[in-house]
N, C-alpha and C positions, 0 to 999 in steps of 0.2 A: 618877529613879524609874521602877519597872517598867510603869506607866502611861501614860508618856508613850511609851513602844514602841508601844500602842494605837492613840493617836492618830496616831504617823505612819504606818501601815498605809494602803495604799491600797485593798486591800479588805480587810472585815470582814465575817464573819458572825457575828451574835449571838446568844443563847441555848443552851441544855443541847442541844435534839434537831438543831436547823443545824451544831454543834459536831459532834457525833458524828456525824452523817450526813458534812460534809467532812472526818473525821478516815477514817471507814473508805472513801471513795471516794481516798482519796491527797492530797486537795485543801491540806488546813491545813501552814503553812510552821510556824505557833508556835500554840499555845493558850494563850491566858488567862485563870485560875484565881481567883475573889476566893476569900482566904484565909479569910473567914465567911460562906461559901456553905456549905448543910447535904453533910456527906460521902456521903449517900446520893445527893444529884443531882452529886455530881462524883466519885466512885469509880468508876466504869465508864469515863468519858471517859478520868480518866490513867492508867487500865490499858494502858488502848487506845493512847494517845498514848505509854506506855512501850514496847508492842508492837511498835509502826510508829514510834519513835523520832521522834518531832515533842515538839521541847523544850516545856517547860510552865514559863510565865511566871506566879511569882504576886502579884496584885495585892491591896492592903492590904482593900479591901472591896467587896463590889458594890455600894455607889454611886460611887463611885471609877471602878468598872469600866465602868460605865452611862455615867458622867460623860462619859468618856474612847472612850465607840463614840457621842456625840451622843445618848444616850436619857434622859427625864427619870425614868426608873426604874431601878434596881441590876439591876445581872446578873451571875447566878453564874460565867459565862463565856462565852468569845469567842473565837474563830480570826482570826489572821491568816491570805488566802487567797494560793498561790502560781499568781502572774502566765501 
């Protein structure tokens, strides 16, 4: 499952604005997408992510996605960070 990609990340930044902030600094290896996160908070990120070519992993929901960064709350999405 695309989730468990999540978990073995060894660094992670979670949330919409840390997402996009290491999406446009060059930072993010892969982005993590919950599939029913609202399209208004994740339509700018995979613009950006299709711009600067950083693939976009989607995961089934964000609590799934939450699950899977160790937080007891959903999130719409996540970067894996490169080393």
């Amino acid at each position: 499952m695309s989730y468990e990609k999540v978990s073995q990340a060894r660094k992670l930044c979670v949330g919409t604005k840390q997402t996009l902030k290491m999406v446009e600094l060059g930072k993010a290896e892969h982005v993590f997408v919950a599939e029913d996160a609202d399209p208004r908070i994740t339509s700018k990120v995979i613009q950006l992510c299709e711009k600067k070519d950083v693939p976009i992993i989607y995961v089934d929901s964000m609590r799934k996605l939450g699950k899977a960064c160790g937080i007891d709350v959903g999130a719409a999405m996540a970067a894996s960070l490169i080393e």
